[in-house]
N, C-alpha and C positions, 0 to 999 in steps of 0.2 A: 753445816758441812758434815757431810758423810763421810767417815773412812773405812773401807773397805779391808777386811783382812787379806791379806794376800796371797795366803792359801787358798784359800777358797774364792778368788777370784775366776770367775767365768767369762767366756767371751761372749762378747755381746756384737761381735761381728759375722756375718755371714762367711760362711768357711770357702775357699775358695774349688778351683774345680779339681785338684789335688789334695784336699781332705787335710789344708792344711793354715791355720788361721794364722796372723801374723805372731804370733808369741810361741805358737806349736813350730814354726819357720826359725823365731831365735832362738828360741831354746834346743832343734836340733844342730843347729852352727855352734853354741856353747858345747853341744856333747861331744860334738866331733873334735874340738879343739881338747876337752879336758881328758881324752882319751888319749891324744898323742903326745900330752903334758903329762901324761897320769892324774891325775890330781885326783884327790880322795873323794870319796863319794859325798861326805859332809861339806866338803868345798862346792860343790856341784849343786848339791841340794839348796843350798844358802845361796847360790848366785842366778837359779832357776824362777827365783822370786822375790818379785820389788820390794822393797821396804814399806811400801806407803804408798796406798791411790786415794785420791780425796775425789768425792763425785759431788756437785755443788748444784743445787738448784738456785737460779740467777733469774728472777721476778724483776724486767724490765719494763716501762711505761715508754710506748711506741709513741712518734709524735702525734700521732690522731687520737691520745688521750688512752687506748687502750693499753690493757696491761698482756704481757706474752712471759711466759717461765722458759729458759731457756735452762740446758743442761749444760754444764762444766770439768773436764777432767784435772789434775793432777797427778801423774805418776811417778815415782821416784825410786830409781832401783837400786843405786850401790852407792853410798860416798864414801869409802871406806879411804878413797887419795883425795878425798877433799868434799867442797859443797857439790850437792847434786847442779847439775846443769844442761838445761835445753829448753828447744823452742814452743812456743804456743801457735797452735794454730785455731783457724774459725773455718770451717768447712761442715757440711751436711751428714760427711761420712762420718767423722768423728766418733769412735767409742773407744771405751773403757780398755778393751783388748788391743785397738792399734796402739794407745798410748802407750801401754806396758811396753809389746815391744820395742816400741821407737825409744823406750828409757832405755831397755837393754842396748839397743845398740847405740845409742848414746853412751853408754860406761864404757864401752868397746871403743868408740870412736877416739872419746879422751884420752885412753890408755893408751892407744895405738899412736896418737901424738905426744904422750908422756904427760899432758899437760895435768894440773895436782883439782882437778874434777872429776863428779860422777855422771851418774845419768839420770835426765828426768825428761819430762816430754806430756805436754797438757794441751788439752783442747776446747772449744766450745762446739758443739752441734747446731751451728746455724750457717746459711748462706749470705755470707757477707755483703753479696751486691742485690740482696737485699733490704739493707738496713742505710738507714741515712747516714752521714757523720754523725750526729748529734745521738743518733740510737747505739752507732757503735763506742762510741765515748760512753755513753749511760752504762752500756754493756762490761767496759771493760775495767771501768771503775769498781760495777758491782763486783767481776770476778776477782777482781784487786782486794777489794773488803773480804770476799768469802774464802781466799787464802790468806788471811790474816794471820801471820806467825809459823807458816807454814814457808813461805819464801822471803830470802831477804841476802844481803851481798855473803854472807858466811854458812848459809846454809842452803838457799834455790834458787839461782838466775836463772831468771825465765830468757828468750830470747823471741827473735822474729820466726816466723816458719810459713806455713801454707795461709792463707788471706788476712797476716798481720804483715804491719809494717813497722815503719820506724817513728810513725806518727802512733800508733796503739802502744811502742814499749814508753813512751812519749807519758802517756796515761796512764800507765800503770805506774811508770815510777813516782809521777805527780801524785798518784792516790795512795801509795806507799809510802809517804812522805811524809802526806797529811795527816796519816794515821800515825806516825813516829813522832808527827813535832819537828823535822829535821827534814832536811835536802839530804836523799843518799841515794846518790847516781848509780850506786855499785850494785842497786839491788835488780838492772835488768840490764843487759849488755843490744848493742843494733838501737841507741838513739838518735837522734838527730845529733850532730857536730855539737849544735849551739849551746846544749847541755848536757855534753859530756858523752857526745857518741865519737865513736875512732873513724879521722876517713877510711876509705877504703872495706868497711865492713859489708856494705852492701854485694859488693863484686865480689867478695872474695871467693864464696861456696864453688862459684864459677871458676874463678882464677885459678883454686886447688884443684877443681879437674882438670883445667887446658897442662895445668905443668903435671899430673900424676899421667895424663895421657903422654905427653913430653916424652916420659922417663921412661916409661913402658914403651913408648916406639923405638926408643932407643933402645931398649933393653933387645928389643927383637929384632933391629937393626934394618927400622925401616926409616929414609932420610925423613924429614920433615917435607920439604920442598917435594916429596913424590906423596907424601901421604892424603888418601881420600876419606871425609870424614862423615857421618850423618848424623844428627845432633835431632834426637827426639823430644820435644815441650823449648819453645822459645822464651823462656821466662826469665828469670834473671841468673838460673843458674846455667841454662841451657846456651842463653845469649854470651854471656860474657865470657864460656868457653867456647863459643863458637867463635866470636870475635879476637882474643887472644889466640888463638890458632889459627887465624886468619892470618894476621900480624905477623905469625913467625913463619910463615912460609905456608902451611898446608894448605889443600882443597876443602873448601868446608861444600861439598855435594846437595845436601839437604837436610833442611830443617821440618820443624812444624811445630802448632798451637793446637788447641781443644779443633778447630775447625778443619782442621787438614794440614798437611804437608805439600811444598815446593821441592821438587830435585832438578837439580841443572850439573849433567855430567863436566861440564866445562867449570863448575862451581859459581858460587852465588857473592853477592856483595854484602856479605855480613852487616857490614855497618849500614848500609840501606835500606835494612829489614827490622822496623820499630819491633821492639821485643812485648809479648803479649800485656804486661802491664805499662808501656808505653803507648800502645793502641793496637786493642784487643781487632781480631782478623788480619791482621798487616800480612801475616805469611802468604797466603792463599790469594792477596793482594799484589802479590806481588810481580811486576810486570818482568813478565822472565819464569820460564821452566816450566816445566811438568805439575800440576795438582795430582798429589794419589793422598790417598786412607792414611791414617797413620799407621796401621799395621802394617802396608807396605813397605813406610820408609826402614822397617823393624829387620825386613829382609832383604833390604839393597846389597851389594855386592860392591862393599867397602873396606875399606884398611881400616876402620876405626868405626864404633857405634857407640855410641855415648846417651843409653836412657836417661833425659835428665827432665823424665815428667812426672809419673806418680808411683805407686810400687804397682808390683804383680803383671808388667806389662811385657815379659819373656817370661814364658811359661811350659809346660811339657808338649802343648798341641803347635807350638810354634819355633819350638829349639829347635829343631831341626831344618829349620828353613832357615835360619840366620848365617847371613853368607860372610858375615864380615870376619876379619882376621884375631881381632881383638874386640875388647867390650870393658867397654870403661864405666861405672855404673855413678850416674851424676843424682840419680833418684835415691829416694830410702827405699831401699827391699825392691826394687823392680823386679828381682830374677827370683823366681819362685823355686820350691825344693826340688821339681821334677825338674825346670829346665836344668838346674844347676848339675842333676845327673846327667843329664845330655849330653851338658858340654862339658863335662870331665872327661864325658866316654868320647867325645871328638878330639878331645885335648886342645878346648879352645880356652887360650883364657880371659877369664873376668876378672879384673882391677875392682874388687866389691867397694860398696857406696862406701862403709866406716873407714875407710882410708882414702880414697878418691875424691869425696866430697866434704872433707874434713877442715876444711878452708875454713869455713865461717865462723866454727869455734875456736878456731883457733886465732883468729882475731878477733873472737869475743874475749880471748884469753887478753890479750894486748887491751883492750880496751877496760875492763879489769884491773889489770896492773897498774893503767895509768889513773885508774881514781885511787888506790890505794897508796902509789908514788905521786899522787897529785899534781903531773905531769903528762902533758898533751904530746902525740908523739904526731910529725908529719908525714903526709902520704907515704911517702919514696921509703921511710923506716919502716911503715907497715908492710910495705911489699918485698922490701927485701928480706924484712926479717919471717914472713909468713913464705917465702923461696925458698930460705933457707929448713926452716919448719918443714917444709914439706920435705923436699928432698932429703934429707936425714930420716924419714919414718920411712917414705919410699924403700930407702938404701940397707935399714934395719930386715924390712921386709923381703926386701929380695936375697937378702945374705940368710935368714932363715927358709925361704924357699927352697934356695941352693942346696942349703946345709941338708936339709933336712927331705930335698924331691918332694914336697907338697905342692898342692894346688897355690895361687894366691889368695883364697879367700881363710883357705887353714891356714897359711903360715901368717897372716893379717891378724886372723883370732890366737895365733901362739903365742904372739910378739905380745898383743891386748891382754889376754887373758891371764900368760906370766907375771905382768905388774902388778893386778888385783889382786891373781892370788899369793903373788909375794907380801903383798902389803896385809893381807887380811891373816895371813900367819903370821907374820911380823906384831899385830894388833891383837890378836888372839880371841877370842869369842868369851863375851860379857858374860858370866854366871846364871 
């Protein structure tokens, strides 16, 4: 296991076409934030930079005997309110630079729900479909062994993210286990029920955006029952606010998967429309409406646009086409630094991801507490209590918007960034 000084961490991602990599993106959201907080420049400098990236090389034995070395991140940026906390993904793109920043805004995202975590956020560099079960099990065991002491319930809950599931945190907690001598459920949050996973964890990331879009349409005083919605990437975050909005009244217009988008101005039947990991093309499937690009559905002319596929997918060559009224951001980082100027200068707002789609950890938080209370909490508590969750950060947030005429994505990072840096002066800096 390599660790990586954190200074001198470099990106290892391709920069995007705004000259701007996903860590040069959090770290200008941090500056804007500690500018309007004041915060000192030694606070800034200390929160610019993780604590810790671990880079793993993971020598797998594929079932046809051959052996493949796969790469592995850890990144860990702030526990200063608690253990670092986030999810693991498996996907192609995976480097060392998206990790760092999805840790940052991981600390963000915590903070901004108050919950007593930091941020962290790890990956593997490979394409999940294609690896067997059996290879991805070998897989994640390995990367279980080569964070050895590195994560555990007090110090780095890993979670579910881009091509894990609740069968992978499933395995890690098993091989974390093995390695302790002991069953400790507490060391990966998003498992299966049967051992000590929370219902409700799966939908939630979804849930928190249908109610933070809720709250913002009402903020801006548009009913439910008239509001039109398009909902970019059908996956599980994308579906289950598309469907929860469904439910409460709105038009859900159009959706889409990696393969294309469906729009039916009369609106579509949410629950008819298998969500891409339920079965992968179902949108483009779908008997009924319009097939266009997904960059189209980007600039339909809606009451609501909800990217909830991958980052970078609103950007400076496309801000200006976006018709819709609001922009609820269901993605990590979909809105890149140029669009983000766009739409201030339209005065359009975006609901940003660390508070919109903050659902999921925060019933990783619930799930958490109930290994530690050793106490199983039912559905109906989960979602009432992550209703309530939201809507109190929501309500923080807009009363410092008020206050203070910021955007929402600054008053999101004042409300975040005040906790930390309350807490890290309150702690004071180790000799």
């Amino acid at each position: 296991m390599t660790t990586t000084p954190p200074e001198t961490t470099e990106s290892t991602n391709s920069e995007s076409n705004e000259d701007h990599s996903p860590v040069e993106m959090a770290v200008d959201q941090l500056e804007r934030a500690a500018e309007l907080l004041d915060v000192d420049q030694g606070m800034f400098e200390r929160l610019k930079h993780p604590t810790t990236v671990y880079r793993v090389s993971l020598p797998v034995e594929r079932d046809d005997g051959q052996t493949e070395v796969f790469t592995g991140y850890r990144a860990q940026h702030d526990d200063v309110r608690g253990p670092y906390k986030g999810g693991i993904r498996y996907a192609p793109g995976v480097t060392e630079d998206e990790c760092i920043a999805l840790s940052m805004w991981m600390t963000w995202k915590c903070a901004v729900m108050d919950l007593p975590f930091g941020g962290a956020k790890g990956g593997i560099v490979v394409d999940p479909d294609e690896l067997t079960e059996k290879e991805r099990e070998r897989l994640t065991r390995r990367f279980a062994e080569s964070l050895q002491g590195a994560i555990g319930p007090t110090k780095d809950i890993p979670a579910p993210d881009m091509g894990t599931d609740e069968q992978t945190m499933a395995w890690l907690m098993d091989a974390c286990s093995m390695q302790e001598g002991e069953t400790i459920p507490g060391v990966v949050t998003g498992k299966p029920t049967a051992i000590g996973g929370c219902p409700g964890r799966e939908e939630a990331p979804g849930r928190g955006v249908a109610i933070i879009a809720r709250e913002a349409a009402a903020y801006y005083d548009m009913p439910m029952d008239e509001l039109s919605v398009a909902v970019q990437g059908y996956g599980s975050v994308g579906a289950n606010a598309a469907r929860l909005l469904d439910s409460w009244g709105a038009n859900i217009v159009a959706v889409s998967d990696v393969n294309g988008a469906i729009y039916d101005p009369s609106g579509l039947q949410t629950m008819d429309i298998p969500t891409y990991d339920e079965q992968p093309g179902a949108v483009t499937a779908y008997d009924g409406g319009e097939i266009m690009p997904n960059a189209e559905l980007l600039e339909l002319d809606v009451d609501v646009l909800i990217p909830a596929a991958v980052g970078n997918v609103l950007t400076r060559e496309n801000a200006a086409d976006v018709s819709a009224s609001l922009i609820v951001e269901g993605a990590n980082g979909p809105t890149t630094t140029g669009a983000a100027e766009i739409f201030d200068q339209r005065n359009l707002p975006v609901i940003p991801d660390i508070l919109a789609n903050a659902g999921g950890v925060t019933v990783s938080y619930f799930e958490w507490l109930q290994h530690i209370n050793r106490r199983s909490w039912p559905l109906e508590r989960v979602r009432e209590t992550l209703e309530d969750e939201m809507v109190d950060a929501w309500e923080q947030v807009a009363r410092e918007r008020d206050e203070r005429e910021l955007t929402w994505r600054d008053a999101t990072y004042v409300v975040a960034l005040s906790r930390v840096a309350e807490a890290k002066d309150l702690r004071g800096l180790w000799p």
